[in-house]
C-alpha positions as CSV (number, residue, x, y, z in Angstrom):
1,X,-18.0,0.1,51.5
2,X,-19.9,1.1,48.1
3,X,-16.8,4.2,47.9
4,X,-14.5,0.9,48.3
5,X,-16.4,-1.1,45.6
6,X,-16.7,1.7,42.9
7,X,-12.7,1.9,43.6
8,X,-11.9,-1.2,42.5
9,X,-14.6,-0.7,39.4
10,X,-12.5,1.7,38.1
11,X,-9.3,0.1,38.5
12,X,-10.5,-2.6,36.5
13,X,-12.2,-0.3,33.9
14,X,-8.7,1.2,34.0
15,X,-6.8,-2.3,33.9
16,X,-9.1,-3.5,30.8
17,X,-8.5,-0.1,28.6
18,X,-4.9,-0.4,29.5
19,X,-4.6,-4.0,28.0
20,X,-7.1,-3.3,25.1
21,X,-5.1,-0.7,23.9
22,X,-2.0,-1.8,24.0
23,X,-3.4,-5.1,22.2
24,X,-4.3,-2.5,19.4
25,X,-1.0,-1.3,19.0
26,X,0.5,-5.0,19.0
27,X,-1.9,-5.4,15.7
28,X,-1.1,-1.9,14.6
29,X,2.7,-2.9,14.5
30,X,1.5,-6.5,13.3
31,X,-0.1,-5.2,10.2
32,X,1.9,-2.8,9.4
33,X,4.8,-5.3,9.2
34,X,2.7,-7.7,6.9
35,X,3.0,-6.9,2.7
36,X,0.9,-8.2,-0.4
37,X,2.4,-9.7,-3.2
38,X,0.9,-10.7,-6.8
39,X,1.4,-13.2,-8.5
40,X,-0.7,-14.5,-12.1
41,X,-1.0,-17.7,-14.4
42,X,-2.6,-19.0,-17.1
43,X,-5.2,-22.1,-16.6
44,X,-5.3,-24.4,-19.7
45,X,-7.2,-23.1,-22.6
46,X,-10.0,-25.7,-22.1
47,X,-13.4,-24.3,-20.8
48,X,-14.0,-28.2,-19.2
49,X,-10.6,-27.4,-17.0
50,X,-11.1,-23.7,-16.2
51,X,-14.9,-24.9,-14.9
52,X,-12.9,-28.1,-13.2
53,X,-10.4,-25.4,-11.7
54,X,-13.0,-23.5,-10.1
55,X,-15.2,-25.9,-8.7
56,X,-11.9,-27.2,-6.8
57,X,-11.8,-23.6,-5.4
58,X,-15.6,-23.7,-4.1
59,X,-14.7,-26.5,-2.0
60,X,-11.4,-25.9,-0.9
61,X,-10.0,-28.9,1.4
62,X,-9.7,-28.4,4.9
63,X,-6.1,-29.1,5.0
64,X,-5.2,-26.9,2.1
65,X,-6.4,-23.7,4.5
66,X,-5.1,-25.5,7.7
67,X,-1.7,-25.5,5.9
68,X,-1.9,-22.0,4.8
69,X,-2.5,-20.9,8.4
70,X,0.2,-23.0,9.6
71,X,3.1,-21.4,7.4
72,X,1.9,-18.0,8.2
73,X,0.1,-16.6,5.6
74,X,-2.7,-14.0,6.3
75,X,-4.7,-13.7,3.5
76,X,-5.1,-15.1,-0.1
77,X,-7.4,-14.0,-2.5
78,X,-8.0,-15.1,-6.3
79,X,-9.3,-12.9,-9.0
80,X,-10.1,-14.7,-12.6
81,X,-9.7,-13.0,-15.9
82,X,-10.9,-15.3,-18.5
83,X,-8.0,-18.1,-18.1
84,X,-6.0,-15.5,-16.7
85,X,-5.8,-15.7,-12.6
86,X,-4.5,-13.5,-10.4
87,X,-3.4,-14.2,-6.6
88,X,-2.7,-11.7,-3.9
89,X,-1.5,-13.2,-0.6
90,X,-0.3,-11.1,2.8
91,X,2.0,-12.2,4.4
92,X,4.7,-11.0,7.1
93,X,7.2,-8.9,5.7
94,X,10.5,-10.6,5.6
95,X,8.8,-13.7,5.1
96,X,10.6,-16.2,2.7
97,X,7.4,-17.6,0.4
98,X,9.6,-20.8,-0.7
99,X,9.5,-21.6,2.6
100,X,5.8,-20.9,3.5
101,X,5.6,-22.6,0.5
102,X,7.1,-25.9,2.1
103,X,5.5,-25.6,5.5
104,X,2.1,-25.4,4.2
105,X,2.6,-28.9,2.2
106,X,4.2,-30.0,4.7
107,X,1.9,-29.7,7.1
108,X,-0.9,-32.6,5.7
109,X,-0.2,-35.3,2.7
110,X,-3.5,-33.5,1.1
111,X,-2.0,-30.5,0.8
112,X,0.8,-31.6,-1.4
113,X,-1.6,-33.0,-3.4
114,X,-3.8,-30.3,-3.6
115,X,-0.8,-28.3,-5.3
116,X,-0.2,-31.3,-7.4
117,X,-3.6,-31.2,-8.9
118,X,-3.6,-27.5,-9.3
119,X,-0.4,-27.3,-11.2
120,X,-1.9,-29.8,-13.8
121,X,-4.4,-27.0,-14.2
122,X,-2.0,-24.4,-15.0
123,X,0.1,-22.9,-18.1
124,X,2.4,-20.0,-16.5
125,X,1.9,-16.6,-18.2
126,X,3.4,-15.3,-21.4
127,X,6.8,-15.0,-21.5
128,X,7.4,-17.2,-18.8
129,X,9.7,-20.4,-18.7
130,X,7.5,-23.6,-20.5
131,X,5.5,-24.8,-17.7
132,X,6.2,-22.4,-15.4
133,X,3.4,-21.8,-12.3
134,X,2.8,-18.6,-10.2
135,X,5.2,-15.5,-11.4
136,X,5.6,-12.7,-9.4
137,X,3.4,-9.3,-10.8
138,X,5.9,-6.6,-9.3
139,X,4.5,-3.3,-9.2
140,X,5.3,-0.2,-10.6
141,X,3.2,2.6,-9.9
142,X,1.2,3.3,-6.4
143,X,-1.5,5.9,-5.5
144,X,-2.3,6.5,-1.9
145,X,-4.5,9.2,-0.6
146,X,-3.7,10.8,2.1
């Protein structure tokens, strides 16, 4: 009886290092198919508007996020150079960002508004079209250890 029971302990140790490793090749493949893109803009050159910016970017609304998840992006981080911002966002690799773009306003009324307010904010960056939002920071050189 106890030979029996330690049998079927180890199939199930088995069974659970089977499926737990195989999950970490799923996210393996999963992250490796995911890329980071950069994009930068100018906020207004008003001090009372960069501080106004920022506090909207303490208290991001539920929605906004909500959105974000729901079109598929992974991960979005701002940096802040003076008036000079600077986005990364990951997303899957042959993912079309117009489109993310639409999904995530699409998916609340608040998040359309959210972008709305944001763009009122914002100047584009030199040598971009007159009020121009988000351009694209394309990169041109890459170190990577190895």
């Amino acid at each position: 009886m106890m030979r029996r029971v330690l049998l079927q302990l180890l199939s199930i140790s088995a069974l659970l290092h089977f499926f737990s490793c195989n999950g970490g090749e799923k996210a393996k493949d999963e992250e490796a198919s995911l890329v980071e893109k950069v994009f930068v803009v100018n906020i207004v050159g008003n001090e009372q508007k960069l501080k106004e910016y920022l506090h909207y970017h303490e208290q991001v609304w539920p929605e906004v996020e909500a959105g974000f998840r729901k079109a598929g992006y992974r991960k979005i981080t701002l940096y802040r150079y003076g008036y000079l911002l600077i986005m990364t966002v990951v997303v899957p690799a042959k993912a079309d960002l117009q489109q993310m773009g639409k999904i995530a306003e699409s998916y609340d009324k608040r998040c359309a508004e959210w972008n709305r307010i944001m763009r009122g904010y914002q100047t584009g960056a030199p040598g971009m079209a007159a009020g121009g939002g988000w351009g694209e920071a394309l990169p041109f050189y890459r170190f990577t250890a190895r």
